[in-house]
N, C-alpha and C positions, 0 to 999 in steps of 0.2 A: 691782082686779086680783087674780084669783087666784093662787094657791101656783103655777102652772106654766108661768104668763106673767113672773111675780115670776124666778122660776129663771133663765127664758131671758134677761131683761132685765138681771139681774146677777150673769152669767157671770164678769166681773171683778173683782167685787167691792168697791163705792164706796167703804166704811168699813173695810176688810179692814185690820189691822196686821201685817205680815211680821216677827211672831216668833212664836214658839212659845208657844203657850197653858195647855198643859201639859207642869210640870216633873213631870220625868221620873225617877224611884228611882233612885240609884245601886246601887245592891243590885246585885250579877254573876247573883241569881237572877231578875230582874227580867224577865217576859214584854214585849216590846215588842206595843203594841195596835195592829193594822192594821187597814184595812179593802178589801175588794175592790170597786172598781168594773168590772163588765164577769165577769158569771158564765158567761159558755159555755164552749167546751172551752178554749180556751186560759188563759182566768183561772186555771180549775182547777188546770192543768196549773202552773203558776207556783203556787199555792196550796199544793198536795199537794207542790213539792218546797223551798218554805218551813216546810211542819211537818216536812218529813222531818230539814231542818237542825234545826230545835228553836227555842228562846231566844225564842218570839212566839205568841200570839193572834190570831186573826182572830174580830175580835169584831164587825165590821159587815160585810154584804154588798149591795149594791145592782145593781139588774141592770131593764131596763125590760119586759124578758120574764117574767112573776110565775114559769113554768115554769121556769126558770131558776133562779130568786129561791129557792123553794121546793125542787130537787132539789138545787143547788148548797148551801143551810142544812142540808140533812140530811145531807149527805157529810162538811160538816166539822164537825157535830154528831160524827157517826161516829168520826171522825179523832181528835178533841182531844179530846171529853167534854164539850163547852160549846156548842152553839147559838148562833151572834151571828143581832142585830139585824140584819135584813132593810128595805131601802129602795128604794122606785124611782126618786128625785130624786137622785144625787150630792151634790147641793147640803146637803139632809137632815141626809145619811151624814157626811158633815165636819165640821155643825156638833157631832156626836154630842161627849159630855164626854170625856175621857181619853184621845181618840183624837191618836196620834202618827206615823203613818205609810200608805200609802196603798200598792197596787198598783192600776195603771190598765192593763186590757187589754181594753179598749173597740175597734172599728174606727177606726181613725186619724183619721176628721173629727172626733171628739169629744177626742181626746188635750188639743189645746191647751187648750180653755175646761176641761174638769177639770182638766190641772195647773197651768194661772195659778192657780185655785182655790185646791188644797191648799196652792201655797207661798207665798198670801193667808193662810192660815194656819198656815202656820208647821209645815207638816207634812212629813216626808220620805216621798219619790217613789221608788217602783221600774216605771219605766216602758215598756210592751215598745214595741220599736220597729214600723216608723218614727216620729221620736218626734213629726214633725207630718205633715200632708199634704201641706204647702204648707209654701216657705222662711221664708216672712214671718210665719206660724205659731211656726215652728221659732226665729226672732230674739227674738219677744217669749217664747216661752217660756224662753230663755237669759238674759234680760233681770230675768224675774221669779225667777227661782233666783238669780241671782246678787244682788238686791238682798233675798230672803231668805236668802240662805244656810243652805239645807237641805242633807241628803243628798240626792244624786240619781243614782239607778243605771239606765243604758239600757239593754233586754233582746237584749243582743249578748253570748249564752253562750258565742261560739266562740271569743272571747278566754280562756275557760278554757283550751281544747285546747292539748293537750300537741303535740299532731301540730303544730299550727301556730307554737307557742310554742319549738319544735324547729328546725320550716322556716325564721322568723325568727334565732334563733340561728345554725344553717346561713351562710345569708345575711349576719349582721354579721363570722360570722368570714370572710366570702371566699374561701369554697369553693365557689361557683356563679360565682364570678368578680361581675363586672359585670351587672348585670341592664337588659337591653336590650329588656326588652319582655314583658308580663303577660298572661295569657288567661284568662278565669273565664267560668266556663257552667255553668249546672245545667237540661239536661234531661229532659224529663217526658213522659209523654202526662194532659196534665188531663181531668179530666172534671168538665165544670161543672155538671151538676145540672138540675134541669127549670128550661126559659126559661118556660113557661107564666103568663101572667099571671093573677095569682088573688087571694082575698082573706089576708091573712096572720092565720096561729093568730089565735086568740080570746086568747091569751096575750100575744104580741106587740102593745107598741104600737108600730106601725110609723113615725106621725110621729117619738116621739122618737128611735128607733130612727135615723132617718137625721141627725137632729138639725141642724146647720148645714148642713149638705152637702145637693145637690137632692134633695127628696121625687120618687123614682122608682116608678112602678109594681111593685108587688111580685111578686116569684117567686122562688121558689124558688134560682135559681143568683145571686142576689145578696145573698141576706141569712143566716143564722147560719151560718159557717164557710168560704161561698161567694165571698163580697166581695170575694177579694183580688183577682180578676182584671177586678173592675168598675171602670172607670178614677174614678165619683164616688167610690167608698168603698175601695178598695184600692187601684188605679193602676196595677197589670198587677205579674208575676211578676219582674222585678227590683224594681220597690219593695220587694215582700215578701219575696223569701225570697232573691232574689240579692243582697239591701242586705247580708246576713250576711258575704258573699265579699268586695263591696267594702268593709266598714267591716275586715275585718282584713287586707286587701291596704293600707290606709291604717295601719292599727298597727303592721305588718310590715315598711315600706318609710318609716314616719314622714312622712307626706305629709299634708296638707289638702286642701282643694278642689281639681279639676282645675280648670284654665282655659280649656278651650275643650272642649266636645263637638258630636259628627256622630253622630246616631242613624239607623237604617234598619229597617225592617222592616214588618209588616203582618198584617194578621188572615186566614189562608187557611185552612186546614183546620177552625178553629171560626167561622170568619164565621157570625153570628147567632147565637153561642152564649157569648161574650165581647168586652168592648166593648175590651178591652187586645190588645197583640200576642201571637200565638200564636208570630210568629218574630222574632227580635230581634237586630241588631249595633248596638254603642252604642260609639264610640270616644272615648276620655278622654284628654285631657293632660294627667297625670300631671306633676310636676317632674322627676321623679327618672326614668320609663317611664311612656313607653305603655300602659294599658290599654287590653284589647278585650273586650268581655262580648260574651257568646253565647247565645241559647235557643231552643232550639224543642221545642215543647208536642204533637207529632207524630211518627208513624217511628218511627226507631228510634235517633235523638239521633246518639251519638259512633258513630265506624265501630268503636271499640274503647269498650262499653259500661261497663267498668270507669273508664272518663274522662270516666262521663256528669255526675258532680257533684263539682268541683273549679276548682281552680288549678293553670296550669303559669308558673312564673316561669321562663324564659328570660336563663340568664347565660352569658357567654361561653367560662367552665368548664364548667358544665353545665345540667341542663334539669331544675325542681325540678317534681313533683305533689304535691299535699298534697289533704287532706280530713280531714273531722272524726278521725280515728283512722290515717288510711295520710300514708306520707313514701316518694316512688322519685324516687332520683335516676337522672339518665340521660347521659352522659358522651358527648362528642362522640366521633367515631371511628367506622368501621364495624363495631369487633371490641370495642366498650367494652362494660362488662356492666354491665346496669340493677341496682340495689340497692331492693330494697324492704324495708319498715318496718311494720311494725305498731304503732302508740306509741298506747292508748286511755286515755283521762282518767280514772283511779281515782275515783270519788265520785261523776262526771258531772256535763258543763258548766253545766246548769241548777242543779246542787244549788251546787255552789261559786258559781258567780254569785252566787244569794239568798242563801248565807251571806255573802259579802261584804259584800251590804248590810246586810244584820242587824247584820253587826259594826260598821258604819260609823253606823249609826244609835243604836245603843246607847253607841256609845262619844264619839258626835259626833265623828269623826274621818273627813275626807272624801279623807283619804291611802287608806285602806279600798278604795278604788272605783276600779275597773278599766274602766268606761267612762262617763265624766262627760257632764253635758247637751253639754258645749261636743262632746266627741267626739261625739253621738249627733246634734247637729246638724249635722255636717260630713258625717260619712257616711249621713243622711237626705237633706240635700240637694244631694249627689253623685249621688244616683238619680234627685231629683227634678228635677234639670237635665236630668239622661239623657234621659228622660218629656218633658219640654218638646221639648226638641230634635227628638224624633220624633214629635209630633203636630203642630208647624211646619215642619218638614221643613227644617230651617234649621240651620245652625250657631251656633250657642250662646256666647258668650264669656263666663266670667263674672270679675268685678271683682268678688274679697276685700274688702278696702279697703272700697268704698263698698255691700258688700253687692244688686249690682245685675247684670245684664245689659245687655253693650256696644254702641250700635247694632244694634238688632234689637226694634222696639217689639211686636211680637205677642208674644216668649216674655218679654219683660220684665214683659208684661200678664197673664202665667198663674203669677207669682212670690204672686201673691195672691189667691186667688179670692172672692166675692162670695159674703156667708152667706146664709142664707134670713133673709126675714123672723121678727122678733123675737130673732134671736139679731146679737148684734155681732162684730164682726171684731176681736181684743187689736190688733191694729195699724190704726188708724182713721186717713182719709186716703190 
């Protein structure tokens, strides 16, 4: 068996001890040693505002794209003064000596089998969301953190926001009144990139590249930066970037799992150009409100373009918008007069996110962490129901409790999907 069949066959790791391998200096000067798996723009992007906080090293990189591998070492050669070890196994990269913490910003089919990994080793996870693909994913990675008990930070930055962290406040003191009903949309016009079927860079190695998930023919509109709107490797635009809306409309209003969703929509304006919906209603039963999510990837989105990427919570005092930086309240009445806000995040929600975790890992203290796996599995698979629901066309009920779907055996059967050969499923059976 070679080194890359070796890899694929013990994703989980048989002999793996869930502690920590290396103790750690208590020194306040103490650089925490990370490593990045997943070097394209967005690892970076988390990388570059992890030095920006300070207190750590990125002394390994691993990436299956050597191009990658090689421009992403010399950026942070640049950055820090120190060159890390370069890998194209994960696997490799973990076993590396003195390494204590990990950033994963890999496409989402690969999330789970690398963080069962790290917290097989005792390492702490900064992990960008969605933090699986799939629910059953998302269980056994909850599963394997909790019986290491690592640090574990999910890359849901917008819990830093001030704007939102405001709206919430707003909200507990009951000056929106009652809130009776939630709308979240971020429209776009995308543009997916060439469909053309072709052979992929001399750089890329496109098996591992898709790694558990179906080995699809390559092109261009579904592979480095392109994925997210590929239903195998990214799962359409509320997966990825409207998960952000629902995980802090869940923060903001303290809720968990909705219990029953009715998703609708369809692929019309990119048909043959993305395998996800271009337009999108996805209704959530919320405890507390109704949520309605909204998208389309076309046009000209909102009639009032300024409301193209937000939330309106709906209370019976007043009617809240928020977004990353703006707060308008809007007061019932026809002579009321809207109030708006400008409230933007001093230091920026990406930098304080990674400082959080830095702090929380250096200090092993997981009070630190502003969004824990359990959060990041709640509002992962709140989107991930959403998705189901609309590619069965079916109402969705989901059972907390037993972790499952209620009578309805077709979306109950998408709660898990089927890996490719040679790699295993963390939830077998």
């Amino acid at each position: 068996m070679d080194r890359r069949d070796f890899i694929k066959k013990s994703a989980l790791g048989t002999a793996a001890i869930a502690s920590p391998f290396y103790i750690r200096s208590s020194d306040k000067n103490h650089k925490l040693k990370v490593g990045l798996i997943g070097a394209g723009w967005y690892g970076m992007v988390i990388s570059k505002a992890a030095l920006r906080v300070g207190g750590l090293e990125i002394v390994a990189v691993c990436d299956v794209d050597s191009k990658h591998l090689q421009e992403s070492a010399e950026e942070l050669e640049s950055l820090q003064g120190k060159r890390p070890k370069t890998f194209k196994y994960y696997q490799d990269m973990i076993d590396m000596k003195g390494l204590e913490a990990v950033f994963i910003a890999t496409p989402p089919q690969w999330h789970a089998l690398q963080f069962i990994a790290a917290c097989e080793k005792g390492l702490d996870i900064f992990c960008e969301k969605p933090l699986s693909y799939e629910p059953m994913e998302g269980l056994a990675m909850v599963k394997a953190a909790e019986k290491a008990g690592n640090i574990v930070q999910v890359g849901f930055q917008r819990r830093q926001s001030k704007a939102f962290q405001h709206a919430g406040q707003f909200i507990r003191d009951g000056k929106a009144g009652n809130i009776h009903q939630i709308v979240a949309q971020i429209h776009y016009r995308a543009n997916p990139g060439d469909t053309t079927i072709q052979d992929p860079p001399a750089s890329l190695d496109w098996d591992e590249w898709c790694g558990p998930a179906p080995k699809l023919d390559y092109r261009p509109s579904i592979a480095h930066r392109n994925w997210r709107l590929e239903r195998e490797y990214g799962n359409g635009h509320l997966a990825d970037w409207g998960i952000h809306h629902i995980d802090i409309i869940r923060k903001i209003m303290d809720e968990g799992i909705p219990s029953e969703y009715r998703s609708t929509g369809g692929t019309y304006a990119l048909k043959g150009q993305i395998t996800t919906p271009d337009t999108l209603t996805a209704n959530m039963a919320f405890d507390k409100a109704p949520l309605v999510w909204q998208h389309r990837m076309w046009g000209t989105g909102d009639l009032n373009p300024e409301f193209n990427n937000g939330i309106f919570f709906h209370g019976n005092k007043a009617t809240i918008f928020v977004s990353d930086s703006r707060f308008v309240v809007m007061p019932p009445g026809r002579d009321a007069e809207r109030t708006d806000l400008n409230i933007p995040t001093e230091g920026g929600m990406q930098d304080l996110h990674m400082a959080e975790f830095i702090e929380a890992s250096k200090q092993k203290d997981p009070k630190k962490i502003s969004c824990t796996v359990q959060d990041g599995f709640a509002s992962s698979t709140t989107v991930q129901l959403a998705m189901i629901s609309y590619y069965t066309n079916s109402l969705v009920k989901w059972d907390n409790q037993n972790r499952t779907i209620i009578d309805n055996p077709g979306a109950e059967a998408m709660l898990k999907r089927k890996y490719r050969e040679s790699w295993q499923h963390p939830m077998q059976g």
